[in-house]
Residue frames relative to the residue before (quaternion, step in Angstrom):
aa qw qx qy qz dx dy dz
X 1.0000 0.0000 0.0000 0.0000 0.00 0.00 0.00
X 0.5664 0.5028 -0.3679 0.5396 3.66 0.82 -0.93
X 0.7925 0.3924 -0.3489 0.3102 3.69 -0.07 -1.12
X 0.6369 0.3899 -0.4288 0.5084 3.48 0.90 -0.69
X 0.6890 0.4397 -0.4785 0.3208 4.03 0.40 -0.20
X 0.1792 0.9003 -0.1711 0.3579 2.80 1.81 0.22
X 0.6576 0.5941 0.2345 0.3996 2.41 0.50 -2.62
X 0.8655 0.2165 -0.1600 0.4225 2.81 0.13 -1.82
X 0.4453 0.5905 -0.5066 0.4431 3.94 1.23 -0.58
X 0.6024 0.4982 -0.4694 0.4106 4.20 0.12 -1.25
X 0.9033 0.2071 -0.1214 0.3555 3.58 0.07 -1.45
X 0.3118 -0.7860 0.4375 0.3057 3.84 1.52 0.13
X 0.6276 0.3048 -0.4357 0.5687 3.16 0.64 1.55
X 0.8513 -0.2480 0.2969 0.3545 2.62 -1.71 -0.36
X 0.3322 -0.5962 0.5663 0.4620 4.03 -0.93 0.64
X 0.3316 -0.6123 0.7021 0.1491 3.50 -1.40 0.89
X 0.6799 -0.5958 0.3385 0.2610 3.51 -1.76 1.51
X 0.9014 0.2144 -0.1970 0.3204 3.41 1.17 -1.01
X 0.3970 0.5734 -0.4907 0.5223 3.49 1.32 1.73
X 0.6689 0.3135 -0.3928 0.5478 3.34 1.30 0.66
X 0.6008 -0.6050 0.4621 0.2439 3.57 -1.35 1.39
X 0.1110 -0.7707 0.5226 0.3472 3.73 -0.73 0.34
X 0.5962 0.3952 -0.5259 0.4602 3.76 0.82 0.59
X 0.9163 0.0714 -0.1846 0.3482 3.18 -0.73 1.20
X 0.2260 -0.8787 0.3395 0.2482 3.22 2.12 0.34
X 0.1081 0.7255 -0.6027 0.3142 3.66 0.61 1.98
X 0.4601 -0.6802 0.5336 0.2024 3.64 -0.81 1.04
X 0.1388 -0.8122 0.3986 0.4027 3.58 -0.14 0.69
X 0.5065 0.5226 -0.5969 0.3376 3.82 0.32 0.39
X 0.2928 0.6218 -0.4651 0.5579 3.94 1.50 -0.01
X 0.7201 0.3720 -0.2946 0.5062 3.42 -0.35 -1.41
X 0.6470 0.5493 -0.3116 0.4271 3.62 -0.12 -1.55
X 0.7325 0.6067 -0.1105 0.2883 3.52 0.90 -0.57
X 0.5176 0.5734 -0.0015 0.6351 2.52 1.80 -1.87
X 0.7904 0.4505 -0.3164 0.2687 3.18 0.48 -1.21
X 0.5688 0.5998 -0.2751 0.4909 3.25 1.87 -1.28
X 0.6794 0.4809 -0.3684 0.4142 3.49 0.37 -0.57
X 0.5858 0.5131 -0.2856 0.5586 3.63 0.69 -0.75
X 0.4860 0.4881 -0.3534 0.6330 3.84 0.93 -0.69
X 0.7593 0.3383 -0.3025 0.4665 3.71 -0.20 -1.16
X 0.6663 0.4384 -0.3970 0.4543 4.04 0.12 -0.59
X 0.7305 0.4611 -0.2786 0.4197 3.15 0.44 -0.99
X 0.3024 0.5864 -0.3521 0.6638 3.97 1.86 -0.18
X 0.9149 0.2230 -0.2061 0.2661 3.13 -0.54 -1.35
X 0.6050 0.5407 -0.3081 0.4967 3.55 1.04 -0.52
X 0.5211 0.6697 -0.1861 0.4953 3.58 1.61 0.15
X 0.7731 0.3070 -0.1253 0.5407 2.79 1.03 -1.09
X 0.7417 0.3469 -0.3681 0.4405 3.34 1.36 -0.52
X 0.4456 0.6186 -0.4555 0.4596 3.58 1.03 0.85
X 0.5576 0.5348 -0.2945 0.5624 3.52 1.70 -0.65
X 0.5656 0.6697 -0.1630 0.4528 3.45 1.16 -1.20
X 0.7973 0.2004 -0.1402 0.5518 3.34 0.41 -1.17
X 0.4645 0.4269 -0.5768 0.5189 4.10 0.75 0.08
X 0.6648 0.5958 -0.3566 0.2756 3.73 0.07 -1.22
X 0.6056 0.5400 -0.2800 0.5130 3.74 1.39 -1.43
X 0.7737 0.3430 -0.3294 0.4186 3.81 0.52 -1.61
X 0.5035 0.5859 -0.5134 0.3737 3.79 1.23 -0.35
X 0.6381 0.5718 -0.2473 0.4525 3.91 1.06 -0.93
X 0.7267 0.4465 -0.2594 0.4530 3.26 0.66 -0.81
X 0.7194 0.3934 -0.3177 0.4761 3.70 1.11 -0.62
X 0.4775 0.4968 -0.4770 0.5456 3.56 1.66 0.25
X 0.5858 0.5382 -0.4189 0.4379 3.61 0.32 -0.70
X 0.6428 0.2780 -0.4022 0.5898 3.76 0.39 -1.43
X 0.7613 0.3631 -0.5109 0.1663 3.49 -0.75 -0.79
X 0.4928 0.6076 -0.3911 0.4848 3.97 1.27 0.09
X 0.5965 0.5432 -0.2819 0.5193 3.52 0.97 -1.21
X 0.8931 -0.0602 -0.2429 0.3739 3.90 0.60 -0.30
X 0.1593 0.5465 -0.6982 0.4342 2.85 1.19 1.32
X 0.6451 0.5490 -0.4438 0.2922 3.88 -0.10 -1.08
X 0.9233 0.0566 0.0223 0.3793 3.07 0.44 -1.99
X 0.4591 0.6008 -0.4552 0.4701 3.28 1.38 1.25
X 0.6366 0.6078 -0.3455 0.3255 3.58 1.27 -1.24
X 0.6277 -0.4600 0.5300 0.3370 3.59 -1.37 0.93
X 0.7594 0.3281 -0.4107 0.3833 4.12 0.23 -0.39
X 0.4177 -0.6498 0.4759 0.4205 3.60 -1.22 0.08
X 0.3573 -0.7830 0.5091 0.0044 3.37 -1.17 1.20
X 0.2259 0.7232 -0.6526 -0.0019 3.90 -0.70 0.33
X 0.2490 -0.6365 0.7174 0.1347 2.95 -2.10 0.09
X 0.0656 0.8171 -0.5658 -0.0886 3.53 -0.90 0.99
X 0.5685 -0.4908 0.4824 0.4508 3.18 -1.19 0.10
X 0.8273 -0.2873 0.3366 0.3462 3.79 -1.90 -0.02
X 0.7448 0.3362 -0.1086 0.5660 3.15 0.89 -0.84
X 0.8797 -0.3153 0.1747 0.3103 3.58 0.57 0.70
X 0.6591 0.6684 -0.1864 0.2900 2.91 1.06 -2.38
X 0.5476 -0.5943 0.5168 0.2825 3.50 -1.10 -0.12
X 0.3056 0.7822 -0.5289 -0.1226 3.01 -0.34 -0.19
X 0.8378 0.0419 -0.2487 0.4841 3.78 0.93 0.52
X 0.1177 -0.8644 0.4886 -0.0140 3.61 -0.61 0.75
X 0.3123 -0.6907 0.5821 0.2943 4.06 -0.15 1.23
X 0.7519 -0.4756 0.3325 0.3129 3.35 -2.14 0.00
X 0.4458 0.6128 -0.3860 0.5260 3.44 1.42 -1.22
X 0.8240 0.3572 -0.3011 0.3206 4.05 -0.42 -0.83
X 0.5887 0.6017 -0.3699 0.3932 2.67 1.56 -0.62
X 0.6512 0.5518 -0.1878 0.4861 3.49 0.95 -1.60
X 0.5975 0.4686 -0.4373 0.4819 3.86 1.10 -0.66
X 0.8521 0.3270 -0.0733 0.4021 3.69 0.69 -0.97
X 0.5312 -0.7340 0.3057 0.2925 3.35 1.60 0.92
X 0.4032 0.7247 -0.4393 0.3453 3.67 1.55 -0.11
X 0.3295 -0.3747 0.7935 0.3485 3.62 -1.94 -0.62
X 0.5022 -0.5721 0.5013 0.4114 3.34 -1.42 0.19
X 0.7042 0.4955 -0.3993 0.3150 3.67 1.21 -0.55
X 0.3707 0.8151 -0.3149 0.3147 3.21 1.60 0.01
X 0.6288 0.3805 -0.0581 0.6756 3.20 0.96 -2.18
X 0.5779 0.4900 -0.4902 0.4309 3.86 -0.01 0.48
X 0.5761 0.3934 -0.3010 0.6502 3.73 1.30 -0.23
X 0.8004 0.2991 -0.3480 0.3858 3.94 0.12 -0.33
X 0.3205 -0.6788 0.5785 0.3190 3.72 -0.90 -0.09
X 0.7445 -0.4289 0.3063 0.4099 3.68 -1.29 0.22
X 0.4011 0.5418 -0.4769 0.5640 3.78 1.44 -0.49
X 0.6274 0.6220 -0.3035 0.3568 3.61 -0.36 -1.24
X 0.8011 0.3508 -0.0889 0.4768 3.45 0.19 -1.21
X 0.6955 0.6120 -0.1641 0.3388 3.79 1.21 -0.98
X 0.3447 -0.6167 0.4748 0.5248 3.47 -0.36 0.81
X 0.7068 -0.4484 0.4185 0.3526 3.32 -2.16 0.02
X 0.6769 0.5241 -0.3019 0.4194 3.34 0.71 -1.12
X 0.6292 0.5084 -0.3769 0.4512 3.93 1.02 -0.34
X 0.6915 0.5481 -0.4529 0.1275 3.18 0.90 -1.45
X 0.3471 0.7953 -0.4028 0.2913 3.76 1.16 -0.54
X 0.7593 0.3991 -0.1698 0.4851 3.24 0.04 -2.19
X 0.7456 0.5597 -0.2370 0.2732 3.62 0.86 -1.39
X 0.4833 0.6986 -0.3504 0.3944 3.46 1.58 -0.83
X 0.7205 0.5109 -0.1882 0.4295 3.27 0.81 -1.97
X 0.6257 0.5584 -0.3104 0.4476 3.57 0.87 -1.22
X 0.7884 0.3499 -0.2424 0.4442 3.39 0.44 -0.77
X 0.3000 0.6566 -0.4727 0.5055 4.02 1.60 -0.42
X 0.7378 0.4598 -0.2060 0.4492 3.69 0.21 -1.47
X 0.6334 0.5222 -0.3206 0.4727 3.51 0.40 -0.70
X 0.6204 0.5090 -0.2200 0.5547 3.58 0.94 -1.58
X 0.8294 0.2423 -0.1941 0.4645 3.95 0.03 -0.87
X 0.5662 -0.6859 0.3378 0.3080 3.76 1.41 0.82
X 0.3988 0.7315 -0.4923 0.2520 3.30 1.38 0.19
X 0.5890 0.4870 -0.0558 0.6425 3.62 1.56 -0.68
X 0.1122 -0.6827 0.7114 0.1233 3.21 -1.59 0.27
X 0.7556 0.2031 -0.0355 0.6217 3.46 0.95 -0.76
X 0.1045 0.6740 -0.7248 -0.0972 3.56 -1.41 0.36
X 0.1635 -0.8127 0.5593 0.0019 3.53 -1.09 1.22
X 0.3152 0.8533 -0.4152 -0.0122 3.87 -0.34 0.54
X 0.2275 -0.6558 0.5098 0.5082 3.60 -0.35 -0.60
X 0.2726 0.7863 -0.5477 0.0858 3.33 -1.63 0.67
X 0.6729 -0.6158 0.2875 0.2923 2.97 -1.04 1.10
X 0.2110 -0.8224 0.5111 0.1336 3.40 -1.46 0.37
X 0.2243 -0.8932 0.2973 0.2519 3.58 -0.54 -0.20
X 0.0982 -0.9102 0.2394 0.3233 3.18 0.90 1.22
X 0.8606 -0.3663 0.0812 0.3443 3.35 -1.33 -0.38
X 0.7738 0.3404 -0.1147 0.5217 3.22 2.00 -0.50
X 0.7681 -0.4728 0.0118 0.4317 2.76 1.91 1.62
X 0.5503 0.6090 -0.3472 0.4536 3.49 1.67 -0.68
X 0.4496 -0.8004 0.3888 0.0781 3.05 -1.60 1.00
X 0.2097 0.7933 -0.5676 0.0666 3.91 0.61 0.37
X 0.4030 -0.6180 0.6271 0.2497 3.11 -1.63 0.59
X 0.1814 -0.7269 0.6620 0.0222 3.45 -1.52 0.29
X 0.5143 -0.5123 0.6137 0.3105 3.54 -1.77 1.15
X 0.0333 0.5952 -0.8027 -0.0176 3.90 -1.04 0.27
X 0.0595 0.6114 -0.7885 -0.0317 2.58 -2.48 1.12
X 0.0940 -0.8190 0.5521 0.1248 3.33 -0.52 0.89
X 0.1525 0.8044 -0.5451 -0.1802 3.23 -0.96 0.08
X 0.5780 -0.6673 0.3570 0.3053 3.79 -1.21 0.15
X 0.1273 -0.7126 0.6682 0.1719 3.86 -0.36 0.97
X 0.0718 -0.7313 0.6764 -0.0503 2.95 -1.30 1.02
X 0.6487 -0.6082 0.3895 0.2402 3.63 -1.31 0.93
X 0.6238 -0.3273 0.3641 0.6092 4.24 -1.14 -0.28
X 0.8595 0.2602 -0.0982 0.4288 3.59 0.09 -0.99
X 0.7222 -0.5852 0.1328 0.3439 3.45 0.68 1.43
X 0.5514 0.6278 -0.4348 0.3357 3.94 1.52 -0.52
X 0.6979 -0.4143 0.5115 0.2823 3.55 -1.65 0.76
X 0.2289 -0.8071 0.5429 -0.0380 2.82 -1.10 1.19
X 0.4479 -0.3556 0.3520 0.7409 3.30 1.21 -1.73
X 0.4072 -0.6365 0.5792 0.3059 2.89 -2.06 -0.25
X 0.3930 -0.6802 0.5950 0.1698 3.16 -1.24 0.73
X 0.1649 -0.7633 0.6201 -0.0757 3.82 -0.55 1.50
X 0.0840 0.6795 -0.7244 -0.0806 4.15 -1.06 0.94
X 0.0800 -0.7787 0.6075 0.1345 3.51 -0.73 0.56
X 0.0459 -0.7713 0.6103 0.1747 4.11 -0.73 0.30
X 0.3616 -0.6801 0.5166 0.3738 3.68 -0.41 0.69
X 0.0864 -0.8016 0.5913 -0.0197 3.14 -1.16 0.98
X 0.0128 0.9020 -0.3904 0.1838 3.44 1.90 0.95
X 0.8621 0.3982 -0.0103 0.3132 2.94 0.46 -2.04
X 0.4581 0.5454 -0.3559 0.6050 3.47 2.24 -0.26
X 0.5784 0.5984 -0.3676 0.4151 3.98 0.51 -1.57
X 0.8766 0.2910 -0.1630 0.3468 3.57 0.54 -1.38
X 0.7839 0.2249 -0.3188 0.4830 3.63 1.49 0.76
X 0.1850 0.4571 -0.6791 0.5437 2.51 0.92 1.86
X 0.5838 0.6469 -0.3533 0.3404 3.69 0.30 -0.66
């Protein structure tokens, strides 16, 4: 009784004899129905099988960054737009005598000999206004108890879907112990 009132609401009449199945008396726009939906689950349970490979594919990129950061032999930061720190692996730490919560209070000025901060200001200006993608130099550093070592820097600019600054990514290799036999 339901299905054929069913029926009869779709076509505003009566359910006619030959839009109803005689095994099992299923309307076939019912079926037609049934069928689409089953079409649609079978869509959706697709996609969220695409959906969920795509997340665990992200997540094992994510870990494999996480100890590329704070496992890799180079020192590693991340600053914010303005300079700041805002993460720092062990290697940079241990090159620059810091805690990581330390270098999270100073900005790359902070840490730089004087005589670089000049060249470095501009170099990174570029980086910040996308004029750059990379900036690559050697320069000195100052660590935390005043010693001086120079370091390889590469900076480069992470940027967002729609082109805005994110932070910078900083590798530094200490390159102290080359600088001082050449000397």
């Amino acid at each position: 009784m339901w299905l054929q009132s069913v029926v009869k609401k779709r076509r505003g009449g009566a359910p006619e004899r030959d839009a109803v199945r005689s095994l099992g008396e299923i309307p076939v726009e019912v079926e037609a129905e049934i069928q689409d939906l089953r079409r649609r689950i079978s869509e959706f349970q697709a996609a969220a099988v695409r959906e969920s490979r795509a997340e665990e594919v992200l997540r094992d990129s994510e870990e494999r960054f996480r100890r590329i950061f704070e496992e890799g032999p180079l020192g590693m930061a991340m600053s914010d737009p303005f300079f700041r720190f805002v993460r720092a692996n062990a290697a940079l730490c241990r090159m620059l005598g810091y805690t990581e919560k330390e270098l999270t209070a100073l900005t790359f000025k902070d840490i730089t000999h004087p005589e670089h901060v000049a060249v470095d200001a501009d170099s990174m200006q570029k980086l910040f206004r996308g004029e750059a993608s990379v900036y690559r130099t050697e320069k000195r550093y100052v660590r935390k108890d005043s010693e001086v070592i120079w370091g390889e820097v590469t900076v480069s600019a992470i940027r967002g879907a729609k082109g805005e600054l994110q932070y910078f990514l900083a590798m530094v290799e200490d390159i102290t112990s080359r600088k001082r036999a050449v000397v």
